[in-house]
C-alpha positions as CSV (number, residue, x, y, z in Angstrom):
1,X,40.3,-44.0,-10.6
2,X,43.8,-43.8,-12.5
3,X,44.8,-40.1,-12.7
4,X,45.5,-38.4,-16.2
5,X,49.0,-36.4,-16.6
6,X,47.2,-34.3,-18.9
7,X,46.4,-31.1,-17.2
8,X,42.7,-30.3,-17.1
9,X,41.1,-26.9,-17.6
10,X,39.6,-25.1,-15.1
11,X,35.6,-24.0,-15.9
12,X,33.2,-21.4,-14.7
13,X,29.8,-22.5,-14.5
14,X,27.0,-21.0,-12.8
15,X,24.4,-22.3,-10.9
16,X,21.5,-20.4,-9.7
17,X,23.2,-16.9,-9.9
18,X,26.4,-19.0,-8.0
19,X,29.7,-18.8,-10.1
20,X,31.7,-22.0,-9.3
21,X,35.3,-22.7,-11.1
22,X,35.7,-26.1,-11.5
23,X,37.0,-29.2,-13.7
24,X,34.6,-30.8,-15.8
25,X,34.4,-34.7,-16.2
26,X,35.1,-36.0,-20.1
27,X,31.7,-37.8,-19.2
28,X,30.3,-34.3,-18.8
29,X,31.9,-33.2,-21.7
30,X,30.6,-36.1,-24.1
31,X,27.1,-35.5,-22.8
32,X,24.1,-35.1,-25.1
33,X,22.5,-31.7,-25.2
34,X,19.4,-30.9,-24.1
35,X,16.4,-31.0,-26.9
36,X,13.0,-30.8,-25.9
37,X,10.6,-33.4,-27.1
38,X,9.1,-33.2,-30.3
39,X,5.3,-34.1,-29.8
40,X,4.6,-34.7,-33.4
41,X,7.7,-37.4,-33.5
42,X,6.2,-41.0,-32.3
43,X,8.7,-43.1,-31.4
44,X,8.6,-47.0,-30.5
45,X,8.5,-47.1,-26.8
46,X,9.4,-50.7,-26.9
47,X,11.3,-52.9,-29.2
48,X,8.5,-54.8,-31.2
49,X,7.2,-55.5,-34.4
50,X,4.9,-53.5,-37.0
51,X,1.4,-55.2,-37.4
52,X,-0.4,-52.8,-39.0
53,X,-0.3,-49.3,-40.4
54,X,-3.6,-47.5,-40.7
55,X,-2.8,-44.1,-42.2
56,X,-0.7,-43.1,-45.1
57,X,1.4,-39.9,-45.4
58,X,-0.4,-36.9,-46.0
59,X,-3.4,-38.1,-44.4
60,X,-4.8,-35.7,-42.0
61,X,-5.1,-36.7,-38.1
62,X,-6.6,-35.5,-35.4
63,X,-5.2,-35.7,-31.7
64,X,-6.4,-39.8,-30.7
65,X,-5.9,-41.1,-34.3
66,X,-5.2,-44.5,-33.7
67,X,-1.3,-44.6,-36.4
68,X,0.2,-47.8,-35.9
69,X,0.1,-51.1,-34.3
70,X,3.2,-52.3,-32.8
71,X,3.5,-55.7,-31.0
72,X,5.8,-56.0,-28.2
73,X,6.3,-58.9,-25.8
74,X,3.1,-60.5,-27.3
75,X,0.9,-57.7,-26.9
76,X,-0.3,-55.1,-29.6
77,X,0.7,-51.7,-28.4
78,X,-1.8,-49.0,-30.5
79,X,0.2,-45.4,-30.9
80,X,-2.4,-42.9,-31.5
81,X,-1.6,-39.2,-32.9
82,X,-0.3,-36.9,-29.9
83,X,-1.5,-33.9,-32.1
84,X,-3.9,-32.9,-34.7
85,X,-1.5,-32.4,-38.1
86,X,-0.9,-33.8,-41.3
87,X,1.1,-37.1,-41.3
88,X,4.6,-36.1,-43.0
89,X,6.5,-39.5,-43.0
90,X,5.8,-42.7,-42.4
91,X,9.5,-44.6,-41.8
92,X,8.7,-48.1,-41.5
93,X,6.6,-50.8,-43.0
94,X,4.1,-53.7,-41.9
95,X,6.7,-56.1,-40.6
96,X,9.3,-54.7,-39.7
97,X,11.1,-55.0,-36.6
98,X,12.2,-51.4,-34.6
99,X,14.5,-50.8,-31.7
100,X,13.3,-48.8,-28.6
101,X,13.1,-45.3,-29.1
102,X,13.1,-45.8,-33.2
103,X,11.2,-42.5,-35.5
104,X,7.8,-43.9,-36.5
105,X,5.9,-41.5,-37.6
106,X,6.0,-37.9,-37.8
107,X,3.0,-35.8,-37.6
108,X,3.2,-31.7,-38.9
């Protein structure tokens, strides 16, 4: 690993009650911060394809409501409703094609 000339500053961080002084990594540094997951957020778990949409915003849904169909490696994947709510935005269309992790639906 090639060493920098620029000097580095030195860090406190505690662990478990334990100070420790230390120099933290740029990869540290660049990391993403922590957010907890957002159940009414459903995300494509898979790249694939929209087949079918059965509810439109503004529809109410209970937890189970079958949402979407997405296929994915030829199978169709259903996404259900992870918790009862009202659905609040619908960001993609019969057709198209989403990327892994891509915002679906969301669900209030």
């Amino acid at each position: 690993m090639a060493e920098s000339n620029e000097p580095q500053e030195i860090k406190t961080i505690i662990i478990d009650n334990v100070k420790y002084k230390t120099r933290l990594t740029k990869k540290y540094l660049a990391r993403k911060a922590y957010a907890p997951a957002n159940l009414g957020h459903v995300c494509a778990f898979i790249p694939g394809t929209i087949l079918k949409i059965s509810v439109k915003e503004g529809d109410k849904v209970k937890k189970g409501t079958h949402l979407l169909e997405l296929e994915a490696m030829k199978m169709a994947n259903n996404l259900i409703s992870p918790i009862d709510g009202i659905v609040k935005k619908i960001h993609v269309k019969q057709g198209d094609l989403v990327p892994k992790n891509f915002l679906l639906v969301e669900v209030v």
